[in-house]
N, CA and C atoms as an extended XYZ file, in Angstrom:
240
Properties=species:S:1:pos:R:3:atomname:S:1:resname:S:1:resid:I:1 pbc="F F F"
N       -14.967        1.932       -1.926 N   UNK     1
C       -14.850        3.344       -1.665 CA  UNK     1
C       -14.249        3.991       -2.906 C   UNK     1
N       -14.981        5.008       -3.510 N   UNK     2
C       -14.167        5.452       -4.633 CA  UNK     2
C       -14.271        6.969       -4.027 C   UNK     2
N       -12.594        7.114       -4.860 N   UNK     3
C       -12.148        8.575       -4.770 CA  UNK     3
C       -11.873        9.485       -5.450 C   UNK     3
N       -12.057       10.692       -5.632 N   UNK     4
C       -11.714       11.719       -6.633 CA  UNK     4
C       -10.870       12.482       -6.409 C   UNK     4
N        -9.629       12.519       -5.437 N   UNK     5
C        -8.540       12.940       -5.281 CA  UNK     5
C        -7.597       12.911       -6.292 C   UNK     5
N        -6.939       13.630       -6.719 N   UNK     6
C        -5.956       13.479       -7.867 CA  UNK     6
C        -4.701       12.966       -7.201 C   UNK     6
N        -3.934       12.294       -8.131 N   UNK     7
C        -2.831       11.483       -8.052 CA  UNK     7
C        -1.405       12.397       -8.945 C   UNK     7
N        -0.421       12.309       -8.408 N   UNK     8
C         0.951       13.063       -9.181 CA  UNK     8
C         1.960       11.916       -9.203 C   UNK     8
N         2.548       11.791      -10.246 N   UNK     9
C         3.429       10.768      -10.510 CA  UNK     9
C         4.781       11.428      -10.586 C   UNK     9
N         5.851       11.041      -10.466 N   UNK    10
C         6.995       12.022      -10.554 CA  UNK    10
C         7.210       12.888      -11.875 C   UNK    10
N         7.478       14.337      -12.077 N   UNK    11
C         7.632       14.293      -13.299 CA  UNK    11
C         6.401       14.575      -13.518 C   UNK    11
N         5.097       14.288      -13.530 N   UNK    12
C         3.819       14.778      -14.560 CA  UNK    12
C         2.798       15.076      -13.089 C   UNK    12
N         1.809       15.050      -14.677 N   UNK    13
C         0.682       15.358      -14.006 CA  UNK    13
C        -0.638       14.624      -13.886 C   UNK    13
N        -0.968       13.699      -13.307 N   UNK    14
C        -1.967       12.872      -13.688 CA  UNK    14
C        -3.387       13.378      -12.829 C   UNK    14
N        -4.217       12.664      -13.192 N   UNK    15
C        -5.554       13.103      -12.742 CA  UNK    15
C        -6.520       11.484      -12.775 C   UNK    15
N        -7.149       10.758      -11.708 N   UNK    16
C        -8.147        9.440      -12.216 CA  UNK    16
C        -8.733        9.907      -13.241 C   UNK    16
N        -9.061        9.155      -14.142 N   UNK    17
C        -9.911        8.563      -14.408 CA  UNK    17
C       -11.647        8.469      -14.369 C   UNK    17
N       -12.009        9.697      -14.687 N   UNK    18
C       -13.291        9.308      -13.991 CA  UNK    18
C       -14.052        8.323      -15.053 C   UNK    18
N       -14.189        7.940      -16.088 N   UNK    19
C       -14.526        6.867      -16.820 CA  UNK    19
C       -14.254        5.364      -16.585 C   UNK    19
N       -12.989        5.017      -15.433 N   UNK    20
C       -12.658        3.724      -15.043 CA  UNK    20
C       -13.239        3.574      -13.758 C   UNK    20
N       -13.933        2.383      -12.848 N   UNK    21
C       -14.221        2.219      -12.114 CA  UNK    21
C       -12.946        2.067      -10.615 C   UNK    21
N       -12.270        3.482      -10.572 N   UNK    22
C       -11.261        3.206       -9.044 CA  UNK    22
C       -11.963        2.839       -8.076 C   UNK    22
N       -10.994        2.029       -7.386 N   UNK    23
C       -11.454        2.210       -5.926 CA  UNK    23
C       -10.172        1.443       -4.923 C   UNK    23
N       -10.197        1.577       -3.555 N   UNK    24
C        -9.632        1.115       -2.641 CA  UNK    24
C       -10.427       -0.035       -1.931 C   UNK    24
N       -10.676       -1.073       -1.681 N   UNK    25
C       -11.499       -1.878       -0.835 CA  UNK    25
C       -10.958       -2.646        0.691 C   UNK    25
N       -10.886       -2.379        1.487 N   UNK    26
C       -10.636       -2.968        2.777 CA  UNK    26
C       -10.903       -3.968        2.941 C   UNK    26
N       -10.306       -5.239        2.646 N   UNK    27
C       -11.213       -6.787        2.874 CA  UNK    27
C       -11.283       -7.241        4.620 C   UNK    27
N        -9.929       -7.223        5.218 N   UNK    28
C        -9.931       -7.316        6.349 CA  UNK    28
C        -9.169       -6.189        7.705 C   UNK    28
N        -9.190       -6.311        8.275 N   UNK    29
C        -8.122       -4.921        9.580 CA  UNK    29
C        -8.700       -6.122       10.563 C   UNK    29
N        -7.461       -6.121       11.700 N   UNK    30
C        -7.138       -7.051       13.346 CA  UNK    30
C        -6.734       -5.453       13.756 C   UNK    30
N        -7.482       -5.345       14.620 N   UNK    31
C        -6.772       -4.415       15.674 CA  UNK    31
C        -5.838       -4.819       16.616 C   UNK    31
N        -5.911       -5.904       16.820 N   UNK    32
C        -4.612       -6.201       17.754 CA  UNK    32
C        -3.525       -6.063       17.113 C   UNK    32
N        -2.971       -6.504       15.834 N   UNK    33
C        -1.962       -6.727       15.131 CA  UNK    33
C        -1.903       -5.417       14.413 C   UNK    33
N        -2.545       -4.575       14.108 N   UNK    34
C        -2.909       -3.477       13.226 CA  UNK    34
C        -2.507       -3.873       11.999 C   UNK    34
N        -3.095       -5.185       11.267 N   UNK    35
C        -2.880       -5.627       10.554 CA  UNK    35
C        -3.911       -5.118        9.366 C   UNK    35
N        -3.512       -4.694        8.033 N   UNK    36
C        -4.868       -4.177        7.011 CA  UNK    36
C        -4.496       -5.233        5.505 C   UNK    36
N        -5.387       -5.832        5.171 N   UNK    37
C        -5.301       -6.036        3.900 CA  UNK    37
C        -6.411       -5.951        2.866 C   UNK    37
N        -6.493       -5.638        1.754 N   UNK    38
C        -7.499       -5.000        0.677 CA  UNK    38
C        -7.287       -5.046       -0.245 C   UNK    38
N        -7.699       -4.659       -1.694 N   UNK    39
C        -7.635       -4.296       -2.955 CA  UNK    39
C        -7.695       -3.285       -3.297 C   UNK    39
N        -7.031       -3.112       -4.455 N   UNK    40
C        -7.341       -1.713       -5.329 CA  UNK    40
C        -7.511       -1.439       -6.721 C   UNK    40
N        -8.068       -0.830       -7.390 N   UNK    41
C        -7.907       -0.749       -9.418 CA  UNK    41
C        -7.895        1.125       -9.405 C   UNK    41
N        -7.178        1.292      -10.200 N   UNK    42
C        -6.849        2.954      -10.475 CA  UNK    42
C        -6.363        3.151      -12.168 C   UNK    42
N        -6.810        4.111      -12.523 N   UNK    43
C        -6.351        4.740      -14.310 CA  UNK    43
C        -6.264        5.935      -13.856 C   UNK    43
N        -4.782        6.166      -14.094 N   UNK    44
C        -4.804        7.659      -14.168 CA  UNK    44
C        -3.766        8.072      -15.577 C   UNK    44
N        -4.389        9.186      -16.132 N   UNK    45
C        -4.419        9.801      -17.398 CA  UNK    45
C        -3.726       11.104      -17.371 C   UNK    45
N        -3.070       10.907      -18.214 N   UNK    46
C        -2.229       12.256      -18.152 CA  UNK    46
C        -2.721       13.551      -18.498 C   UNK    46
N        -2.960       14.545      -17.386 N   UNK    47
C        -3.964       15.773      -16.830 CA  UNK    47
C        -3.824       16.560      -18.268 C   UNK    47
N        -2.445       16.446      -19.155 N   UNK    48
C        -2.596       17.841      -20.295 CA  UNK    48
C        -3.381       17.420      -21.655 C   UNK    48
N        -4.004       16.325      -21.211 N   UNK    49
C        -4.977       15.718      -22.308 CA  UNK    49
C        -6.346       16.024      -21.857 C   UNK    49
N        -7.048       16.538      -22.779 N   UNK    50
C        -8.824       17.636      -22.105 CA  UNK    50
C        -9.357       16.386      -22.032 C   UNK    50
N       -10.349       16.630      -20.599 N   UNK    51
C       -10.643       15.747      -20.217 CA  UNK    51
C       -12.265       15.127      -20.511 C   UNK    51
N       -12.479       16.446      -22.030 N   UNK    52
C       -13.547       15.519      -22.554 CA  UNK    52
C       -13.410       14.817      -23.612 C   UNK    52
N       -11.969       14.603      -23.724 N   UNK    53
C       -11.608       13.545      -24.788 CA  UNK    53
C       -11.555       11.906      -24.842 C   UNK    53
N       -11.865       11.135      -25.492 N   UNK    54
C       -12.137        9.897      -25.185 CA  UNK    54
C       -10.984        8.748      -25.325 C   UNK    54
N        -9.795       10.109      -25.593 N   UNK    55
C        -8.608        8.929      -26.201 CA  UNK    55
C        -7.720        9.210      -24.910 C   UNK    55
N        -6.989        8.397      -24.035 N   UNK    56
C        -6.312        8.490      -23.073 CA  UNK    56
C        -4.698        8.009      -23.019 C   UNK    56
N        -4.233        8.680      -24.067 N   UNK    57
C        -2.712        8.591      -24.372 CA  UNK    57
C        -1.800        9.096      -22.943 C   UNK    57
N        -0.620        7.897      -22.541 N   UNK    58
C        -0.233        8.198      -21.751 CA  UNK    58
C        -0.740        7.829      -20.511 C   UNK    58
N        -1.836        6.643      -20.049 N   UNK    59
C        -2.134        6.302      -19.323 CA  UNK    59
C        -1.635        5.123      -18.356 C   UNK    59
N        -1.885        4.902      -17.213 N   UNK    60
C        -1.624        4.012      -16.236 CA  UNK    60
C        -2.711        3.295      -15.564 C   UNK    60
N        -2.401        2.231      -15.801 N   UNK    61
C        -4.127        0.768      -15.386 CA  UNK    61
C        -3.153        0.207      -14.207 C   UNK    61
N        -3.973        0.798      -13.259 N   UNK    62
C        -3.218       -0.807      -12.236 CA  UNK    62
C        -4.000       -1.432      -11.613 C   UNK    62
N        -4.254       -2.830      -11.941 N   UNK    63
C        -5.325       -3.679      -11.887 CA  UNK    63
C        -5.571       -4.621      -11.091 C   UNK    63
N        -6.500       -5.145      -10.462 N   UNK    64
C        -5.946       -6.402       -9.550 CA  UNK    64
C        -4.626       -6.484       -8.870 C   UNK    64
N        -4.721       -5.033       -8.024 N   UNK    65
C        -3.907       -4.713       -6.915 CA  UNK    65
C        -4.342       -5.165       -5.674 C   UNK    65
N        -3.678       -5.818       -4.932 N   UNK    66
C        -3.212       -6.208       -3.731 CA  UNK    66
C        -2.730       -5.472       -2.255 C   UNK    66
N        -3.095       -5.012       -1.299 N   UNK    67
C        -1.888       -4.926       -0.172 CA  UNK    67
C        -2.010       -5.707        1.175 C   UNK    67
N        -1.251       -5.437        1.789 N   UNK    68
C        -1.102       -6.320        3.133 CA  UNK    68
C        -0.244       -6.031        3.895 C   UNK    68
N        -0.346       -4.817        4.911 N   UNK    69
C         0.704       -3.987        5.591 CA  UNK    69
C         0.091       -4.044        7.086 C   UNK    69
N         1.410       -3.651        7.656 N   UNK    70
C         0.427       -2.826        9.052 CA  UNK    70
C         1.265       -1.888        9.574 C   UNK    70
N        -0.265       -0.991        9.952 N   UNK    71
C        -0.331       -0.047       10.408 CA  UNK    71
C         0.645        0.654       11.620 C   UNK    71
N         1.675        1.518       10.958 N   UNK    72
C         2.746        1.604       12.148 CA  UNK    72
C         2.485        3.307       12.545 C   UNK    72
N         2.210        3.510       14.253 N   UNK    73
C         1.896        5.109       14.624 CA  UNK    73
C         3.360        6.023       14.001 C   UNK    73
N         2.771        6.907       13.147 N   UNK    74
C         3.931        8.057       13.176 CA  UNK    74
C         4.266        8.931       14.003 C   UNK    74
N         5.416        8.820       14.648 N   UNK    75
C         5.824        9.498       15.866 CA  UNK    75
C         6.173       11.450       15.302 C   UNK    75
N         6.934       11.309       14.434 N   UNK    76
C         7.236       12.495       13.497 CA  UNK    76
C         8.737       12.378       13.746 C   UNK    76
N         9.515       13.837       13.344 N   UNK    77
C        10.938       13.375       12.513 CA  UNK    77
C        11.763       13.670       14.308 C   UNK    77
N        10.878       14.499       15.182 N   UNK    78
C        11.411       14.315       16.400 CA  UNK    78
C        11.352       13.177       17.483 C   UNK    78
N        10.812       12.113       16.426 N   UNK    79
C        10.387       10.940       18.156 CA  UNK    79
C         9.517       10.659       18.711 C   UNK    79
N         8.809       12.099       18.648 N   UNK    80
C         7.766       11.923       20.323 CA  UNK    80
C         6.528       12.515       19.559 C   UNK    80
């Protein structure tokens, strides 16, 4: 699944990558357990660099990412 949502890092301004191949991949989900685990690869480039430039100073590769969480319902900050 690739996405074109922009990303903000604390402090700046980043934007993907559209020249790197992102994506999120879902390998497995248990609904009983609401268990999710998947991959991910993301570059994001710092937004005040024009983005028809080919040099990407200030960038972030995160590569052969991993997760393995589960899925907990958000009740909200009241509980219910």
């Amino acid at each position: 699944m690739n996405s074109s949502a922009t990303a903000t890092l604390p402090g700046t301004s980043s934007i993907p990558s559209t020249s790197e191949d992102n994506y999120i991949q879902i390998n497995s989900y248990n609904a009983k357990t609401q268990e999710i685990k998947g991959s991910f690869q993301l570059t994001l480039a710092n937004a005040r660099i024009s983005r028809s430039s080919d040099v990407l100073p200030d960038t972030l590769r995160l590569r052969n990412g991993r997760f393995h969480t589960r899925i907990i319902e958000y009740k909200g900050r009241d509980g219910g």
